[in-house]
Structures are given as C-alpha cells and as structure tokens.
C-alpha positions as YAML, in Angstrom:
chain: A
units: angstrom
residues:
- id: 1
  name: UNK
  ca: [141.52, 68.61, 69.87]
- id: 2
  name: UNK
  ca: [143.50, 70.52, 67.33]
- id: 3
  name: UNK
  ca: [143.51, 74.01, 65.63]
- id: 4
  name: UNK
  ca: [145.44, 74.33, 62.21]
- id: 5
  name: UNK
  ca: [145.65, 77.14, 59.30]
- id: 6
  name: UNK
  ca: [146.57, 77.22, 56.12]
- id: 7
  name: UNK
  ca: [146.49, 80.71, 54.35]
- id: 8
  name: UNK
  ca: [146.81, 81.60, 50.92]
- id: 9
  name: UNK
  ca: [149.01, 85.09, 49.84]
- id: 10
  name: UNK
  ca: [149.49, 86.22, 46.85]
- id: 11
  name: UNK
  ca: [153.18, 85.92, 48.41]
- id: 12
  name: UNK
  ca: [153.02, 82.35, 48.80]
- id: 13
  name: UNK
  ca: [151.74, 80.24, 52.22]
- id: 14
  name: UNK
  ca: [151.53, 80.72, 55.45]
- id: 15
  name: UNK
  ca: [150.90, 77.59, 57.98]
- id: 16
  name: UNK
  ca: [150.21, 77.51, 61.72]
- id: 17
  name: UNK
  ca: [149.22, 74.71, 64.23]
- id: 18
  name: UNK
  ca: [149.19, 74.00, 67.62]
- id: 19
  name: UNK
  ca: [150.76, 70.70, 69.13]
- id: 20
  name: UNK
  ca: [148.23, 69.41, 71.91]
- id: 21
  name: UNK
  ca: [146.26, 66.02, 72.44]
- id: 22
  name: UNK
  ca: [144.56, 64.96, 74.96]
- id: 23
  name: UNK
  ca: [142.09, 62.10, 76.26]
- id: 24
  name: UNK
  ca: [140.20, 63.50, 78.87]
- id: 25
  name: UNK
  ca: [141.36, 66.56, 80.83]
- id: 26
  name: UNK
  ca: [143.54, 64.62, 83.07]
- id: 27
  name: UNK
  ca: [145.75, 63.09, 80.16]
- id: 28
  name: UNK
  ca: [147.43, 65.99, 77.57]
- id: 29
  name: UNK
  ca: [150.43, 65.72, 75.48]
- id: 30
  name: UNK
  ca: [152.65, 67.41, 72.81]
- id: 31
  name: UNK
  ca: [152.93, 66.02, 69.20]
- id: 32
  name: UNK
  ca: [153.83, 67.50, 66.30]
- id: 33
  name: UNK
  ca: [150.75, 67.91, 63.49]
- id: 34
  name: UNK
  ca: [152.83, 69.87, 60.91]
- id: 35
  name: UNK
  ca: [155.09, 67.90, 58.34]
- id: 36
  name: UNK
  ca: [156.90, 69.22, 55.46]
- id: 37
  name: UNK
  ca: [158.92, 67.27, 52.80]
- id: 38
  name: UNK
  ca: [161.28, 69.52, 49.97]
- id: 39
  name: UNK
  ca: [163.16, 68.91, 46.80]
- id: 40
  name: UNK
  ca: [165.73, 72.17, 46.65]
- id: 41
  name: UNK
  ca: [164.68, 74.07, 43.58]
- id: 42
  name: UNK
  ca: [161.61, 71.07, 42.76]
- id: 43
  name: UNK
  ca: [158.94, 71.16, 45.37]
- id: 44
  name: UNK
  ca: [157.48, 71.97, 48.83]
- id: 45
  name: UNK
  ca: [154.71, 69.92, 50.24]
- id: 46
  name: UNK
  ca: [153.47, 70.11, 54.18]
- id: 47
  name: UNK
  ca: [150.71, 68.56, 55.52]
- id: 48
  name: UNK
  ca: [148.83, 69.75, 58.83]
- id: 49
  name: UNK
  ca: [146.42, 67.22, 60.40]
- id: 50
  name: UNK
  ca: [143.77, 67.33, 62.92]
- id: 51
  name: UNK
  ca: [141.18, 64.28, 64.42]
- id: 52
  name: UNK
  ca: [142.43, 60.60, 65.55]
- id: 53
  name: UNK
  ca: [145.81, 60.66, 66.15]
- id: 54
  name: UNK
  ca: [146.67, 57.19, 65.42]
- id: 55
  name: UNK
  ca: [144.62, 58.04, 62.16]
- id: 56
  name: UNK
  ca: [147.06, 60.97, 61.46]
- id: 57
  name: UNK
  ca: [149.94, 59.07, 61.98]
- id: 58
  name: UNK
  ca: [149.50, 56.10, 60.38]
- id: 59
  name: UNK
  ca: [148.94, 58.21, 56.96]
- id: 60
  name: UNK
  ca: [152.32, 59.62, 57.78]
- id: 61
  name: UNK
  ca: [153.98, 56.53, 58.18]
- id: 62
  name: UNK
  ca: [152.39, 55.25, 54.53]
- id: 63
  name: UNK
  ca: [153.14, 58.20, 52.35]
- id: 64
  name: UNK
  ca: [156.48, 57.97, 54.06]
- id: 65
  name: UNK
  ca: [156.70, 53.67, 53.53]
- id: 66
  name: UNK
  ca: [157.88, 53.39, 57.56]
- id: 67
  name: UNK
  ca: [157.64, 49.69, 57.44]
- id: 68
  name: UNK
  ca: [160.10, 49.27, 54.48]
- id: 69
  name: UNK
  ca: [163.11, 49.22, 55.36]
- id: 70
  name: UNK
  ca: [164.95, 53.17, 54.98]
- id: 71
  name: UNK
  ca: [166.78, 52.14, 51.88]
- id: 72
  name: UNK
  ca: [163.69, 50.90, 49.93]
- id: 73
  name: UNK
  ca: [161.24, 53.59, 50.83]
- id: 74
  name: UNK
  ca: [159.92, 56.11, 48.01]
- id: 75
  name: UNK
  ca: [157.96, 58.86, 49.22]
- id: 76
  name: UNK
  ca: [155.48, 59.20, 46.41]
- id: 77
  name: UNK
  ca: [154.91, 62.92, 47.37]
- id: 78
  name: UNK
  ca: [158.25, 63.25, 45.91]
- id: 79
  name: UNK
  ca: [157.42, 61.99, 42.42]
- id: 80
  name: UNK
  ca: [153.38, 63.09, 41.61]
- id: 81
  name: UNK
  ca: [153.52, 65.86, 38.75]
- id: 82
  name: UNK
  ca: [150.96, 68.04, 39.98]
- id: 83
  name: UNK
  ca: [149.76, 68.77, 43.57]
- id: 84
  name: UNK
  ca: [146.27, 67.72, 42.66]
- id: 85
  name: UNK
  ca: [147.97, 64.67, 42.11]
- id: 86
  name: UNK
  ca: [149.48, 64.93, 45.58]
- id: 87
  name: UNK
  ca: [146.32, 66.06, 47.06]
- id: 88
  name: UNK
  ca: [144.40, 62.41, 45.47]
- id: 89
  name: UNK
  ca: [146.89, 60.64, 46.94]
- id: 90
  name: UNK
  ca: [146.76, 61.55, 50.35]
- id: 91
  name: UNK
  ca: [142.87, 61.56, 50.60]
- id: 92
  name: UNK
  ca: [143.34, 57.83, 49.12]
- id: 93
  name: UNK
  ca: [145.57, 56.91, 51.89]
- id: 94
  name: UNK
  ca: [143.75, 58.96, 54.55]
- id: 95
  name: UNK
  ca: [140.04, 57.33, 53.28]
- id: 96
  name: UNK
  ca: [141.54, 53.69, 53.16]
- id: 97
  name: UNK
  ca: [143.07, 54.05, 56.36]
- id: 98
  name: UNK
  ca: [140.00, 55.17, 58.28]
- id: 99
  name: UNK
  ca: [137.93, 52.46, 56.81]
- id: 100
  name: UNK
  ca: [140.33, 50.02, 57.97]
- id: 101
  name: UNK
  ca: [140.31, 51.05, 61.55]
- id: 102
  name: UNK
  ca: [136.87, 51.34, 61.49]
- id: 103
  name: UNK
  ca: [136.54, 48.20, 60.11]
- id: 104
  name: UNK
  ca: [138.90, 46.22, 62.71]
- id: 105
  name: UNK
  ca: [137.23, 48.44, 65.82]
- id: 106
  name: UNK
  ca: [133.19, 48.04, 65.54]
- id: 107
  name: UNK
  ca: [132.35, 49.34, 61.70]
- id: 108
  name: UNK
  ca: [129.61, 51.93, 61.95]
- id: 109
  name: UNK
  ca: [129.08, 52.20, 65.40]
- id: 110
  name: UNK
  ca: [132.69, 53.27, 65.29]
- id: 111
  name: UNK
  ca: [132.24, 55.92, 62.36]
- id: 112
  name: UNK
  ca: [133.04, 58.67, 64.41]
- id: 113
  name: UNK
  ca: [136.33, 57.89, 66.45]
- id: 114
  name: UNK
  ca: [138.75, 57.50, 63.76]
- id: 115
  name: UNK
  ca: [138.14, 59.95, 61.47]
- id: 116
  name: UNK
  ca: [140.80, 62.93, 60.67]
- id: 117
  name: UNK
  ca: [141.07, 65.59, 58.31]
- id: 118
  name: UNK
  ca: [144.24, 67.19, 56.91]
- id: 119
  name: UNK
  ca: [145.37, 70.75, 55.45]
- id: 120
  name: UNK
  ca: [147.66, 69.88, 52.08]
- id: 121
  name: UNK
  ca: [149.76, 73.18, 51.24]
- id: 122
  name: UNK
  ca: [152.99, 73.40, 48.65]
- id: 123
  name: UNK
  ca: [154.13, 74.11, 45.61]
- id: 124
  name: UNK
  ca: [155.66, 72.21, 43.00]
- id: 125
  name: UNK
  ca: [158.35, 73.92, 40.24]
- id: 126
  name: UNK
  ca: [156.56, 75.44, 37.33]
- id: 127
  name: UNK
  ca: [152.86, 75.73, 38.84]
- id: 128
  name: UNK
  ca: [151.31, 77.63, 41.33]
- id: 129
  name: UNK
  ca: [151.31, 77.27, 45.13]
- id: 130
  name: UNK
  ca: [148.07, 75.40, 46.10]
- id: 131
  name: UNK
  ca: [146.04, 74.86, 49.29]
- id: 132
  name: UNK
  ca: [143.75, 72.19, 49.89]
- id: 133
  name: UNK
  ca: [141.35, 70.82, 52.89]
- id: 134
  name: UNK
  ca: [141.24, 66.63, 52.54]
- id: 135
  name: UNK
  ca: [137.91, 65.30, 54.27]
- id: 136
  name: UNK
  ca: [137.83, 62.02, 56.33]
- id: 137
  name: UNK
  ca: [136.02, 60.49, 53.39]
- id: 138
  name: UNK
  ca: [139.40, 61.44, 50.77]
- id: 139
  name: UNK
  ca: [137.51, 64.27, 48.60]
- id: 140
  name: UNK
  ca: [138.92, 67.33, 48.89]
- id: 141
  name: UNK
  ca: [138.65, 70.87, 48.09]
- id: 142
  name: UNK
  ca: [141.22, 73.54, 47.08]
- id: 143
  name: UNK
  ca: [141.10, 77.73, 48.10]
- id: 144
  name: UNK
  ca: [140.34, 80.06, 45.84]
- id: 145
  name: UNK
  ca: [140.06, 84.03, 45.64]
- id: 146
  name: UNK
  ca: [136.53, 83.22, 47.62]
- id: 147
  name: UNK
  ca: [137.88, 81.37, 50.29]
- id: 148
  name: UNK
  ca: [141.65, 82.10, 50.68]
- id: 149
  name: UNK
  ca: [142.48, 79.89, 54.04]
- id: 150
  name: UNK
  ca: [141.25, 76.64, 55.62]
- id: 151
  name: UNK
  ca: [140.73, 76.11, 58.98]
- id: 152
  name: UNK
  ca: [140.72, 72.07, 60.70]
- id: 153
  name: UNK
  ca: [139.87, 71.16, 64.40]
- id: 154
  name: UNK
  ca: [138.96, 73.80, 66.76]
- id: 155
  name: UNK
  ca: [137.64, 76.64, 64.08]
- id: 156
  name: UNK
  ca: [135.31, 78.58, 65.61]
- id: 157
  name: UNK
  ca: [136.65, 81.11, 68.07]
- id: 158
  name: UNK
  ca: [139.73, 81.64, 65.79]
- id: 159
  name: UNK
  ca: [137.82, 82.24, 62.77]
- id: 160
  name: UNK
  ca: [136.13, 85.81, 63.08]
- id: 161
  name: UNK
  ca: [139.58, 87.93, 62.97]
- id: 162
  name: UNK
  ca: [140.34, 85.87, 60.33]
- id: 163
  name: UNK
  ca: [137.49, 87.12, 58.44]
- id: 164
  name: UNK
  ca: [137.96, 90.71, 59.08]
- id: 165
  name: UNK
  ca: [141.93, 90.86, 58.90]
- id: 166
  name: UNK
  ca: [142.72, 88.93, 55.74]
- id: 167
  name: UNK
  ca: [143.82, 90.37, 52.69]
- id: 168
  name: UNK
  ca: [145.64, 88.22, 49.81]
- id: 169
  name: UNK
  ca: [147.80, 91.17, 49.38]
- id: 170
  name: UNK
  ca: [149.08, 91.24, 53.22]
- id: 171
  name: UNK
  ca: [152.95, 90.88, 53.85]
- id: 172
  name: UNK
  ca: [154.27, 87.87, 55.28]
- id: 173
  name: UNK
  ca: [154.27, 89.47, 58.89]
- id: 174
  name: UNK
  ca: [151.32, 90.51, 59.05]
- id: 175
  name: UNK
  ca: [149.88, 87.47, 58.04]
- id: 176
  name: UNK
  ca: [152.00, 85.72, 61.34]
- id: 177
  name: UNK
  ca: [150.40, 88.63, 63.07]
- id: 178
  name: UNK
  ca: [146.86, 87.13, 62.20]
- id: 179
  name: UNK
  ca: [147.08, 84.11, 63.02]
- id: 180
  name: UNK
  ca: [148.84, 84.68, 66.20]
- id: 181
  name: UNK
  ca: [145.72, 86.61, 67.11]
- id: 182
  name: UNK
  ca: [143.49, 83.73, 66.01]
- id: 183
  name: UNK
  ca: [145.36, 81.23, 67.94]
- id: 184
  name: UNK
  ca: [145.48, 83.42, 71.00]
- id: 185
  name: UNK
  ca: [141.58, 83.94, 70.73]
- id: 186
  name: UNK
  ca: [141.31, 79.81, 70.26]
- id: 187
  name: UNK
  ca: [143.69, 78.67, 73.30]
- id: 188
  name: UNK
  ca: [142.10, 81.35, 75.45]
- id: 189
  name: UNK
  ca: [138.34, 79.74, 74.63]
- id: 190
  name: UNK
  ca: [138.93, 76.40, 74.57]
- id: 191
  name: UNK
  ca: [142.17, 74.08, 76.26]
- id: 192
  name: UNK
  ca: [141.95, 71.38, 74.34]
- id: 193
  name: UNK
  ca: [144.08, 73.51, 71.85]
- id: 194
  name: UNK
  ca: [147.35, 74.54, 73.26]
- id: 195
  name: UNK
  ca: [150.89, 75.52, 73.13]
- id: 196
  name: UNK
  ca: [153.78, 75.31, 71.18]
- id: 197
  name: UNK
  ca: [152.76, 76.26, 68.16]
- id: 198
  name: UNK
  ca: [154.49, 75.26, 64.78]
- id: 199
  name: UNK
  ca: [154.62, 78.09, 62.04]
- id: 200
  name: UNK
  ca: [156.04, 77.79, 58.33]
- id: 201
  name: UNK
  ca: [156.36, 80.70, 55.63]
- id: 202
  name: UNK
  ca: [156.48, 79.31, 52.11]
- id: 203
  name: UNK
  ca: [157.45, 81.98, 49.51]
- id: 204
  name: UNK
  ca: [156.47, 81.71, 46.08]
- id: 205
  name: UNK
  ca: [158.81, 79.60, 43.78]
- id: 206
  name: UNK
  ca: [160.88, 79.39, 47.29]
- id: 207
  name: UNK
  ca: [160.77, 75.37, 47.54]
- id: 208
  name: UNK
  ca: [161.86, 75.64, 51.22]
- id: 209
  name: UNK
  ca: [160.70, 77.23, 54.12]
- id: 210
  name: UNK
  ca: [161.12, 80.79, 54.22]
- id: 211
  name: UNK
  ca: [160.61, 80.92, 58.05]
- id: 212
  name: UNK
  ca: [159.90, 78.10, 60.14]
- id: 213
  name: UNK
  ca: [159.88, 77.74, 63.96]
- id: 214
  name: UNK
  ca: [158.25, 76.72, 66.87]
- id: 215
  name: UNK
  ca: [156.32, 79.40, 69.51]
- id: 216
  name: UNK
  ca: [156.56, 78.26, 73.29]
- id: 217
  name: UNK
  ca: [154.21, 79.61, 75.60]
- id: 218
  name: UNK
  ca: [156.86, 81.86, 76.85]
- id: 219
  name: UNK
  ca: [157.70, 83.52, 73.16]
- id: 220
  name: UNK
  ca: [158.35, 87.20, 73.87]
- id: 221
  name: UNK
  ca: [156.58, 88.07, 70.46]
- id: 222
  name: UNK
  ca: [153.43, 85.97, 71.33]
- id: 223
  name: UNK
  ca: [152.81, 87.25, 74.47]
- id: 224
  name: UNK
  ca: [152.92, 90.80, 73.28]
- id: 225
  name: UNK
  ca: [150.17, 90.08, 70.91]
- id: 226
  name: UNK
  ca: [148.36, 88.18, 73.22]
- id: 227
  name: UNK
  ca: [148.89, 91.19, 75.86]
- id: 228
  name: UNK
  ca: [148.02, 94.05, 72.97]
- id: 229
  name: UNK
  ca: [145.63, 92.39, 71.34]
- id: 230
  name: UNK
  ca: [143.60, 91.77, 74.60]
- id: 231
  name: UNK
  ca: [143.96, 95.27, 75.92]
- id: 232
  name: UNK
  ca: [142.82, 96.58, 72.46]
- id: 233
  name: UNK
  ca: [139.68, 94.66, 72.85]
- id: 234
  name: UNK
  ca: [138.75, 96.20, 75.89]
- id: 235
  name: UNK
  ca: [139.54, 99.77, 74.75]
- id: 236
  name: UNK
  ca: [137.45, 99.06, 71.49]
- id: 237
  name: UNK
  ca: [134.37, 97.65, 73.93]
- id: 238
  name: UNK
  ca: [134.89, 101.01, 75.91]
- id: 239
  name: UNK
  ca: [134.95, 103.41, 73.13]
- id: 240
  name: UNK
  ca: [131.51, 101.97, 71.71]
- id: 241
  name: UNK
  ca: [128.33, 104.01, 72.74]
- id: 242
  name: UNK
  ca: [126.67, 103.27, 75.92]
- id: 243
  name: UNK
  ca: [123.22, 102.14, 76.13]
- id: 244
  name: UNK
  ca: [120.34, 103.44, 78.41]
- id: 245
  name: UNK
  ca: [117.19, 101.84, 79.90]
- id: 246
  name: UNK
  ca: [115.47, 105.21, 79.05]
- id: 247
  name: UNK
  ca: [114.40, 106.15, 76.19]
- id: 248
  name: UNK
  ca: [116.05, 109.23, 74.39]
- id: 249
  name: UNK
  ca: [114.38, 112.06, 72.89]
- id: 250
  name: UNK
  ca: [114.91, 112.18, 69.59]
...
C-alpha cells in the first residue's frame, strides 16, 4: 500500500510520500512514488502515485515517451499551457492505461487490480500553484479553500491531525511538522506504509524545489517527532478527567 500528501499553502506546496510495496507480508520493497519535472523560471510539475505499481509506472514511462529513443522524446508536461491542461493529460494516460491492462488480464473480473490514483501538484509561470487528485477512471478534482490537501492510499489514520493542525497560513516548517506527524501516526497503524519517506517544498513562483529530500528511518528530526509527538499523546490522555462507575452528586 501507499500513503501520499499533497498540501496546499498560501506559501506554495508541500508534498510527502512514503516508498513501500509489498505483495504479501513476506515480499516488501522500496520504490520511489514521487516524480518531479522543472523548467528554471517556467514550471514545476510532480506527480505522487499510489495503487498498481506496474499501473503507476507505466504512466511514467508514457508522459516521459521511454520507448522512444532519448533524443526523440517530448515530455508533453513540458509544453501544456495550463496545469488543467496537465492535469487532462495525465488522467487520459492513467484511464487508457488501466483499461488496457484490464483488458489484456480478465476485463471486469479484473476491475480492481490495476487501478491507481495519482496526486498532480505544480505551478506553471504566470498562474497559480494548483493541486489536484486524478481518479483511476481520469476525472479529477482540484483543492480549494474547502479542502486544502489530498490524501491517496493509506488515508485514514493519517488524516485526523491533518484536520485539526492545518492552516493555509502555516509556515513551510510547520507544515513538514504535520505531515511528519501524520505519517508517523500511518506507519505506526498500518505496515504496509513504510519508510523512507520523500518530501518536496515548492514555493510560490519558485519553479524548483525549495527543499527536497529523503527521511530514513533513522532521521534524527523524525524520530524526535515521532518520540514527542507520542509522549504528548499520552500526557494529553492523562490530563483528561477521569471517569467513575458511581454516580456523582451533582
């Protein structure tokens, strides 16, 4: 399984996945589910995927034109005006490319095995930066003031703190800060999401990454949120009022 995020600041974007696949428990492996392309003072664009991963990567390998040879390939992410734009063209490819393996591996009864969905995040020079979620099926939706971050794969036991600690107006760090907290809460439910984890910073008007690096399990930083963030927890559960089997005059 996978966990990815992709937040919305008024800052700019901030992107976070985790790197872990498995079939089974007994067969787990690292690959990379954040990609970024860049034109230096033109445009950003990363995608973060989560579902099949042949699915995932054959997408890659289109909007990229692997099978050309390297001096005839146009990455069309390069050359769409808008990021709308961008966004239709990568729920084209990902649609068409889960029909075909369905197709070629049992049609319906094998509707559920290839599918993948994707987190679309950049900005291109002139406009805004822009978020979008792109569904299995190729439609896609875009965050808003409402709903300021998207979540793919494994959502559940990360999403809560995301709730409560998200504000659009947040710095940069803190925003790291949250989602390290939300990936912490995710690998410690569930171990089909795990370490490293990939995180990129886009700033406004930036058109490259402001910060980008990879967390090991080891990560000083990490484990002292993991460490705090559990211990605060528990002091939080403490504080809270006790309850009583007996009833207490009022």
């Amino acid at each position: 399984m996978t966990y990815c995020v992709g937040m919305v600041l008024d800052k700019g974007l901030v992107l976070m996945s985790d790197t872990r696949t498995n079939s089974g428990v007994d067969n787990i492996s690292v690959f990379r589910k954040m990609y970024r392309w860049s034109v230096p003072g033109q445009r950003i664009i990363t995608l973060m995927t989560a579902g099949n991963l042949a699915t995932t990567q054959a997408v890659i390998s289109k909007l990229e034109e692997r099978s050309k040879a390297p001096g005839e390939r146009q990455n069309s992410l390069l050359e769409l005006p808008t990021m709308f734009q961008v966004a239709v063209e990568v729920g084209k490819l990902l649609r068409e490319t889960v029909q075909q393996t369905q197709a070629e591996n049992g049609g319906a009864a094998a509707s559920s095995r290839f599918t993948a969905s994707i987190i679309l995040a950049g900005q291109i020079a002139g406009m805004e930066p822009r978020l979008f979620m792109i569904y299995p099926e190729g439609n896609f939706i875009e965050a808003s003031f409402d709903t300021p971050f998207f979540q793919i794969g494994e959502t559940k036991y990360g999403r809560p703190i995301l709730i409560r600690g998200y504000d659009r107006n947040m710095s940069f760090e803190d925003a790291v800060k949250l989602l390290m907290v939300s990936f912490d809460s995710t690998l410690k439910a569930n171990l089909s999401v795990g370490m490293p984890l990939d995180l990129m910073v886009i700033e406004r008007d930036r058109f490259e990454p402001l910060h980008e690096r990879r967390i090991e399990s080891d990560d000083r930083y990490y484990v002292a949120i993991s460490t705090s963030w559990s211990n605060a927890l528990r002091n939080a559960f403490h504080s809270l009022p006790d309850y009583t089997f007996y009833q207490q005059a009022e």
